[in-house]
N, C-alpha and C positions, 0 to 999 in steps of 0.2 A: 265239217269243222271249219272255221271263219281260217280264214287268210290272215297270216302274218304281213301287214302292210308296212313298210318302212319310205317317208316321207324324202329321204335325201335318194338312198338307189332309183326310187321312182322317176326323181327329176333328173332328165339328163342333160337338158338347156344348164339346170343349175351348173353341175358338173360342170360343163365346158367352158360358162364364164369364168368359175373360180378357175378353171387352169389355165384360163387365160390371162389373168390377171393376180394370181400366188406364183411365189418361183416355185421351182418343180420339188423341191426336197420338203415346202412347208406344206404344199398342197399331197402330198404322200402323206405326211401328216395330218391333214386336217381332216384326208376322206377318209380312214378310220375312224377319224371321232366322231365325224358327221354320220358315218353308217351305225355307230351305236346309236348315237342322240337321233337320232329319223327313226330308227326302229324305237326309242324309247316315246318319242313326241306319237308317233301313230298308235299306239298298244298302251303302254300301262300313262302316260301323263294324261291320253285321251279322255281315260277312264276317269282319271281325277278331276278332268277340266267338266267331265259331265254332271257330276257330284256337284262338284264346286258350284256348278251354274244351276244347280236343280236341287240339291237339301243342301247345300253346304256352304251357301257365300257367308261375309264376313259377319261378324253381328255385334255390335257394340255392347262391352260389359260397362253400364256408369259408374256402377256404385260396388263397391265392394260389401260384406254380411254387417260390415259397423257404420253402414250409411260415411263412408270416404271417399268420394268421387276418386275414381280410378281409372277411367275412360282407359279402359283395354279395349283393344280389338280382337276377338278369338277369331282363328280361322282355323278349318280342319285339318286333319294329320298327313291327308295326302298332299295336300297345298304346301303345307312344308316340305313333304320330299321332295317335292316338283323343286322348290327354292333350294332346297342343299341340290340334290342334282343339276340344278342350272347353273348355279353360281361356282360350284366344283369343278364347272367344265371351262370356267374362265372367258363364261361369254361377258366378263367386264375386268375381272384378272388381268387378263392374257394380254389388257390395249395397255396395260399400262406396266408388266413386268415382265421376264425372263421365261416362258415354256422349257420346263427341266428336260425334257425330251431333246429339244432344237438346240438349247444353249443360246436361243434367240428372244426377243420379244414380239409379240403377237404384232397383228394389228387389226384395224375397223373391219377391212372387207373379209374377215372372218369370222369377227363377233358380230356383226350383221349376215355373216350365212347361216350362223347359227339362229339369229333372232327370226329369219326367215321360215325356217324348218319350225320354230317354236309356234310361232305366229298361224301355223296353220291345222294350231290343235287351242294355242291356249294365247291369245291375242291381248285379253285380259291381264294375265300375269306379264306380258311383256312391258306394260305399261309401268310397271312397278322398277326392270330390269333395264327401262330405258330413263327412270329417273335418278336408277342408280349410278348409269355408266355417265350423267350429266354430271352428279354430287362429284364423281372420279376426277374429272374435266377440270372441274373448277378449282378443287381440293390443290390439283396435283401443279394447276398452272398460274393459281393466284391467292396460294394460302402462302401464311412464313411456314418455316422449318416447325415453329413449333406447333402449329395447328396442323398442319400437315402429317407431321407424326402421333397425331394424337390420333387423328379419323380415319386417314389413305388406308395402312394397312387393314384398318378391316373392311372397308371399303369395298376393296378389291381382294378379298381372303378368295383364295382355293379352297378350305378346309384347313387352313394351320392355325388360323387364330378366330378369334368369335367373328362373323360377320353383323356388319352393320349396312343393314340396306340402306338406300339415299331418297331425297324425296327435293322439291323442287318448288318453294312455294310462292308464288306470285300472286294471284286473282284474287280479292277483294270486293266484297257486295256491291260496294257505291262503284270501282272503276273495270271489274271484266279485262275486255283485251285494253281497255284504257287503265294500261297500269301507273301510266303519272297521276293519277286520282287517288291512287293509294293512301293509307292513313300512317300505316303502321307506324309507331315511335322506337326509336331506340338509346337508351343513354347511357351513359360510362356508369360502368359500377363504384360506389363509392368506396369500394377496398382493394378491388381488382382491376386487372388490365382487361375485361369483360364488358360486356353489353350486355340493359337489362330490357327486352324486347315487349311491348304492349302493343295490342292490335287482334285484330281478326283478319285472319284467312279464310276465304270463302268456299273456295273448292282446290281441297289440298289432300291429292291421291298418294296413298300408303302410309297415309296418317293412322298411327301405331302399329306399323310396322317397320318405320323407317329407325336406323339406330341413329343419323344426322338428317337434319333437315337445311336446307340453301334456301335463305329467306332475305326479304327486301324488304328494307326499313328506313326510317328518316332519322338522324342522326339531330343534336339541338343545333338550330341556325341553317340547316340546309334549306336550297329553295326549293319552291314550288315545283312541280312535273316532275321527268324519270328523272332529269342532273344532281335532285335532289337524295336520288334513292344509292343507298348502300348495302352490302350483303355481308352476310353472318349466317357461318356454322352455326345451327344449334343443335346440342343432344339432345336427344327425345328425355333422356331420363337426368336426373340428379347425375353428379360424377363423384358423390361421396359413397357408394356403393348401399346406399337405403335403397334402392330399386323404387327411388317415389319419380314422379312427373317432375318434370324442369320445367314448373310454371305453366305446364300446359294442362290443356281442359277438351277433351272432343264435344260438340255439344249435339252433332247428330250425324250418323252415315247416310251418306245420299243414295236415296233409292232409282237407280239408273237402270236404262234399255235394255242396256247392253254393259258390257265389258264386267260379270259383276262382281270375277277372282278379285279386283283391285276394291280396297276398303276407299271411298274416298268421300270427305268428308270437312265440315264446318269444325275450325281448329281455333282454341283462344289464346294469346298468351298472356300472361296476368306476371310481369317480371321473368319471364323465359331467360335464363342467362345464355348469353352467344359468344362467337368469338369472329371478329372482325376478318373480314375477307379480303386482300386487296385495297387498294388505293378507295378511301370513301367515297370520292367522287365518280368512279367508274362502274360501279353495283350497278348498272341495267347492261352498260358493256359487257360485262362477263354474261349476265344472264342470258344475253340474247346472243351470246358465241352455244349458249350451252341449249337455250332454245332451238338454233337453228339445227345441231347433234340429234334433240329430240323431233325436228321433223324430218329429218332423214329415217330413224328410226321407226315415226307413225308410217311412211311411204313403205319400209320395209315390212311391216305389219299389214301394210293394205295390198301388196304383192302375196304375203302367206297366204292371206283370205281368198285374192285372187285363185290362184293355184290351188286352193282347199275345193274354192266353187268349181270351177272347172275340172278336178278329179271326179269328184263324188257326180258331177254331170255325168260322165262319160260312163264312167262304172254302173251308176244307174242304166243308160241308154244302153249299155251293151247287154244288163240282164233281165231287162222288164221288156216282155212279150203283150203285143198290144196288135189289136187290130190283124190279126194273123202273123206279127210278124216281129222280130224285136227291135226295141226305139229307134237303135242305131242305123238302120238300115232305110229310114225315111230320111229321104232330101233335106226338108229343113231342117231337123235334127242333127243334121251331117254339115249344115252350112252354120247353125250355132256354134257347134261344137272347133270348128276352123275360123270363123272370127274369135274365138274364147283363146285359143291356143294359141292364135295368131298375135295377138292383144297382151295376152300375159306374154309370152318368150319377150317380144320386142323391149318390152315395160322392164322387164326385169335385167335384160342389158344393160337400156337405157340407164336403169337404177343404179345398179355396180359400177358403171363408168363412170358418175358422181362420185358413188362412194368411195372408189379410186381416188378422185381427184381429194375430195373429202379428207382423206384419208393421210395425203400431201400436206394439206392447208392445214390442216390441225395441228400435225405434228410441229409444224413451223419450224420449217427449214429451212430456212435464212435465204440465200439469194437461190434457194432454188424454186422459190414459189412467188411468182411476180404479183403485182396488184392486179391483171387483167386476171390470172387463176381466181384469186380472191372474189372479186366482184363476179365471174362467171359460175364458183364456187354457190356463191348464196342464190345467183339466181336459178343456175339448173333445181336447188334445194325446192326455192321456193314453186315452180314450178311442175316439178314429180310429184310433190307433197300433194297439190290440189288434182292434181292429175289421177293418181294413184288410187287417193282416198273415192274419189267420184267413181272410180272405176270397180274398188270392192265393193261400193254399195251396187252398181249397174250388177257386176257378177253374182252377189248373193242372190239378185232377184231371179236371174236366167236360169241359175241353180235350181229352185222352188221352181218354177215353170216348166223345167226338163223334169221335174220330178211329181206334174202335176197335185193334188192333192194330199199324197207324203209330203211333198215338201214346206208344207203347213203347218206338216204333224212335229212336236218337240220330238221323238223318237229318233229323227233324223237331225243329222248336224246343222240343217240348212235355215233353220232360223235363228240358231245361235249365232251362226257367218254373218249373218244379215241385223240383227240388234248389237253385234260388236263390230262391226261394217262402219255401220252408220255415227260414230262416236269419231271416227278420222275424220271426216270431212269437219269437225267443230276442235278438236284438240288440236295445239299446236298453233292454230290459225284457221279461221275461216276461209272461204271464196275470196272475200272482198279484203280482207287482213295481207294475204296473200299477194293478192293484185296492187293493192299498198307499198308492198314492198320491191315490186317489180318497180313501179313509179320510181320509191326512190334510187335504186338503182341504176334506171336513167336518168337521174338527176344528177348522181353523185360520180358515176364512172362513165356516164354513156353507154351503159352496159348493151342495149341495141347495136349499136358501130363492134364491139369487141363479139357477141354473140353469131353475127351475121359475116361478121370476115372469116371467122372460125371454120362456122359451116362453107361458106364458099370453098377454103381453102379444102375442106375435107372433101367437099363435093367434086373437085378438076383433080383428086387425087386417084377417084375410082376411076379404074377400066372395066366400066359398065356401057351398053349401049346408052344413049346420050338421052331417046326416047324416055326410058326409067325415070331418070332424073328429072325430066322435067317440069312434072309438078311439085316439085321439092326446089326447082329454080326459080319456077312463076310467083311460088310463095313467099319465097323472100325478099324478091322487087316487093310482093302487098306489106309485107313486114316490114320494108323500110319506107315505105309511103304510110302506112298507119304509123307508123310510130314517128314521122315527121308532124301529123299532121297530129298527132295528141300531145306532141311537145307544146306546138301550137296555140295550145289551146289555154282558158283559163285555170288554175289546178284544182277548184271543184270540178270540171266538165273534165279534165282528165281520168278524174277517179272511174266516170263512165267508162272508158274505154281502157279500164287498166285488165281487166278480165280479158277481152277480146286480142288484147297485145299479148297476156299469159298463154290463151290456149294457142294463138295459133305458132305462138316459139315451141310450145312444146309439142307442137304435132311436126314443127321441120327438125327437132333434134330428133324425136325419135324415127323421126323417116329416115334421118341420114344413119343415125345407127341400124337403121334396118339396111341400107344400103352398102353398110361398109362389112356386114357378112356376107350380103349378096357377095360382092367383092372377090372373098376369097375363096372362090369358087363353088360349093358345096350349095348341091341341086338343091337341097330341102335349103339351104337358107337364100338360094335366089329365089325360090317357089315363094317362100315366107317374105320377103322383102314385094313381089310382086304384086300378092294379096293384103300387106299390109299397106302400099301406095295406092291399091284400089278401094280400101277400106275407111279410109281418112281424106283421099281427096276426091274421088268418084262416089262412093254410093250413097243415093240420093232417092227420091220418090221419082225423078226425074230420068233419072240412070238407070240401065240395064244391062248384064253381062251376057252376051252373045253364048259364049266359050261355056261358061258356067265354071267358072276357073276351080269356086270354093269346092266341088264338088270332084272337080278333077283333079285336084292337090290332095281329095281329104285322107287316103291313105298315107302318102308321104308326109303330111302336117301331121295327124292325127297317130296315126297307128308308127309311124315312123319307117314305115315299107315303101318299095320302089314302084309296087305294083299299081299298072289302070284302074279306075276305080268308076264304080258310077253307083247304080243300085243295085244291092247285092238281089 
C-alpha cells in the first residue's frame, strides 16, 4: 500500500521558520491548515497536477456550433477543484481580510507558506494564484471605491461569493521585458466613465480563466515609453449578464515546456471596455509594486521545486538497491544529498525573512517602514528571485541523476520539476533584467552602502567563533570594492558587471542568515551553517575537505539524528 505523504509535516525547517516569524496563536492556526492542504497537495491535487500535465492541459474552444468566435478556455474537472480548494483556503483571501477563526487578518508569510506546499505538486497553477494575489494588490491599493467594490470581493472570495481569478497583463510582441515599446490604446468611452482598450497582448497567462484582467494601455496625448502607460481593470466578459467577451478574442494558447496547468496565451482587444486604475500617469508604478509581489512569488515556487527535488532524491536513494547495496549508503550520494538539504533549508530562511520584511513594506506602515527597508526590500527580491529560480533548475537536474534512468521517464515527477523549473529563471525577469535592477538601486538609494552595513552590523552581533565568519567578512570588503569600482564605470560596462554584484550579495545574505542560526546554538544548525560557508566559499576543483565534514554531518543534516555517521 503507497504511503500517505503529506508535504507540510514532512518539512520541519518549514515549520520552524513560520514559528519563527507567525505569533504563536496564528501559527497554531495556520499548522492545521497546512497539515490538511500538505496532505491534500501530496495525494489527491498530485493526482490532478499529473492529468493536468499528461491528458488534460488547457485547450482553446474558438468557435462555438454557429461559427461565433467564443475563445473559451476548457480546463478539466480536477483543475477546478484544485482552484476551489485553493482559493477557499485563503491563500489570496486571507492577505487582504479577516480569518473568521482569529478574528484577524492574514498575512503574506502565510499565503506564501501555503504557495510553497503548493508549488511542490502543481507550480503550474500557482502561476495563475500568483496573478491573482497581484490583481488583489492593485485592486485594493489603487482602485476608487467604486472599482474596488465591483472586483476586490470576488477577487479574494473564500467561497461566499463567485470568484474571479486575476491576470496581469503586460508583454507585447514588438517590446517583451521592454514594456515602454508597448502599443496598446486606450480611450474614454463616449457614454461612460470607461475605457475602450485596443491592442494585443502577447503572452497573457490565465487568459480565460481570469474573471479581471490588470492591463497597460496609452491613454490619448500620453507620451512615449512606460510614463506614458496607464492601467485598467478589465472583465474578461460583458457586465450586462449575456455571458459574451468584452471585446476580447484569444487568437492561440501557447504551447509551452513546462508549467502547462496555466492557459497562456495571445489575447486581442478590439474595444475591451475597462475601468481606470489610479492616477494615469503612474500605470507602470503600480505594475511594477505588483511585479516585484509576483517575483517573490516565482522565488517561492522555485523553493517548492526545490524541496520536491530534494525529497523525491532521497526517497529514491533510500529504496533503490544497486550495486549490492542501497543508493543512500554510497559517499557521493550522501554528499548530494547534504549540499541539496544544505542549499534548500538556507534558501528558504533566506526567503521568509524577505517575505517578512515584504510583508512590512507592502502593508505600508507609515513611519514604521523607512526608505533604507524599501530599497533593501526590492533588492533582497530581486536577488532570491534569480537565485532561487537557477537553483530549481540545478535541483530538478540532480533529481533525474540520483534517479539515473527513471528520472527520464515521465512516470516519475522528475521531468515535470525540471520543464516547470526552467520557466522561473524567464518569468518575472530574466538574469540580466534582474541585475538591471540591482543597478538601479544603486543609483537610486545606494543600495550597496545600506546592504553591507546591514550585514556588518548582523555579523559583530553573533557570538560565533570569529574564524566562521570570515569568509563572509573577506566578502564584503570584495563587495564594496566591486561595487565601487562598477559605480565607476561607464553605465553600458556597468551592465557587465551587474550579475557579478547580484550573486555575490546574495551568497553574503544568505551566509549571514545561515550564521545567525548557527548563532542560536542548535548543533544541526551550526553543522548547517558550517557546510554552508564551505559550500559557497571553499569548494572549488582546487579545494579539498580533509575532515570530509558533508559526510560527517550527513545524518544530523539528512536524517535529522545525532548519530556518527560514515558508510553504513
Amino acid at each position: 500500500m503507497a504511503m500517505t505523504r503529506n508535504f507540510f509535516t514532512e518539512d520541519k525547517h518549514l515549520q520552524q521558520v513560520l514559528k519563527k516569524h507567525l505569533e504563536p496563536e496564528f501559527y497554531e492556526w495556520a499548522e492545521k491548515e497546512l497539515i490538511e492542504f500538505g496532505e491534500s497537495c501530496a495525494n489527491e491535487i498530485e493526482e490532478r497536477a499529473v492529468h493536468t500535465d499528461r491528458e488534460g492541459q488547457p485547450k482553446l474552444i474558438k468557435y462555438n456550433k454557429m461559427g461565433e468566435d467564443v475563445s473559451e478556455v476548457w480546463v478539466n474537472e480536477g483543475y477546478k477543484k484544485t482552484v476551489q480548494e485553493t482559493y477557499n483556503r485563503g491563500i489570496i483571501g486571507y492577505v487582504h481580510k479577516e480569518i473568521p477563526e482569529l478574528g484577524q487578518k492574514g498575512n503574506y508569510l502565510y499565503s506564501y507558506a501555503q504557495g510553497y506546499v503548493l508549488s511542490q505538486t502543481e507550480p503550474g497553477f500557482y502561476c495563475p494564484v500568483t496573478l491573482t494575489m497581484a490583481t488583489a494588490y492593485l485592486l485594493e491599493h489603487y482602485a476608487d471605491e467604486h472599482v474596488k467594490g465591483k472586483f476586490l470581493p470576488h477577487v479574494i472570495s473564500t467561497g461566499e461569493v463567485e470568484l474571479f481569478e486575476g491576470a496581469t497583463f503586460l508583454t507585447e510582441r514588438q517590446g517583451g521585458s521592454d514594456v515602454g515599446a508597448n502599443e496598446t490604446q486606450a480611450v474614454p468611452h463616449p457614454n461612460k466613465n470607461t475605457y475602450l482598450l485596443t491592442g494585443e497582448k502577447y503572452f497573457a497567462s490565465n487568459a480565460g480563466q481570469c474573471g479581471v484582467a490588470m492591463v497597460l494601455a496609452r491613454i490619448p496625448g500620453a507620451p512615449k515609453g512606460t510614463r506614458g502607460l496607464s492601467l485598467f481593470a478589465v472583465p474578461w466578459k460583458k457586465e450586462d449578464g449575456s455571458g459574451k467577451l468584452n471585446g476580447i478574442e484569444i487568437r492561440r494558447l501557447k504551447d509551452k515546456l513546462g508549467v502547462r496547468a496555466v492557459p497562456s496565451a495571445e489575447v486581442l482587444f478590439n474595444d475591451a471596455e475597462g475601468y481606470l486604475v489610479g492616477e494615469p500617469s503612474k500605470g507602470i508604478h503600480y505594475m511594477m509594486e505588483a511585479l516585484n509581489l509576483s517575483r517573490v512569488c516565482n522565488a517561492i515556487a522555485s523553493l517548492g521545486i526545490m524541496q520536491r527535488a530534494y525529497t523525491e532524491a532521497r526517497i529514491y536513494a533510500k529504496s533503490r538497491v544497486t550495486f549490492g547495496d542501497r543508493l543512500i549508503n554510497f559517499p557521493m550520494i550522501r554528499e548530494s544529498l547534504v549540499d541539496m538539504a544544505v542549499k534548500q533549508e538556507v534558501e528558504l530562511s533566506a526567503s521568509f525573512e524577505l517575505v517578512a520584511l515584504f510583508d512590512r513594506v507592502m502593508r505600508n506602515d507609515g513611519a514604521k517602514v523607512s526608505e533604507e527597508e524599501i530599497a533593501l526590500n526590492r533588492l533582497l527580491i530581486a536577488l532570491l528571485k534569480k537565485e532561487t529560480a537557477e537553483q530549481a533548475v540545478h535541483f530538478s537536474h540532480e533529481a533525474i541523476e540520483m534517479h539515473g534512468g527513471n528520472g527520464f521517464i515521465e512516470d516519475f515527477v522528475t521531468p515535470r520539476l525540471l520543464r516547470d523549473a526552467q520557466v522561473l529563471t524567464v518569468w518575472e525577469g530574466t538574469a540580466n533584467i534582474l541585475g538591471m535592477e540591482v543597478l538601479r538601486l544603486m543609483s537610486r538609494f545606494k543600495v550597496e552602502r545600506i546592504f553591507i552595513e546591514s550585514m556588518i552590523k548582523r555579523l559583530s552581533s553573533f557570538h560565533i567563533e570569529t574564524s566562521i565568519k570570515e569568509p563572509v567578512e573577506d566578502a564584503l570588503v570584495k563587495l564594496q570594492e566591486l561595487c565601487h569600482y562598477t559605480s565607476s564605470c561607464e553605465p553600458e560596462i556597468q551592465t557587465v558587471y551587474s550579475k557579478k554584484v547580484a550573486s555575490l550579495m546574495v551568497k553574503i545574505f544568505e551566509s549571514v542568515v545561515a550564521l545567525e542560526g548557527a548563532n542560536a546554538g542548535d548543533p544541526r544548525e551550526k553543522a548547517k551553517a558550517e557546510l554552508f560557508l564551505q559550500m559557497t566559499w571553499k569548494d572549488s576543483d582546487t579545494w579539498y575537505d580533509p575532515e570530509n565534514m558533508k559526510l560527517q554531518y550527513f545524518d544530523l543534516i539528512v536524517n535529522c539524528e545525532k548519530n556518527s555517521v560514515g558508510v553504513e
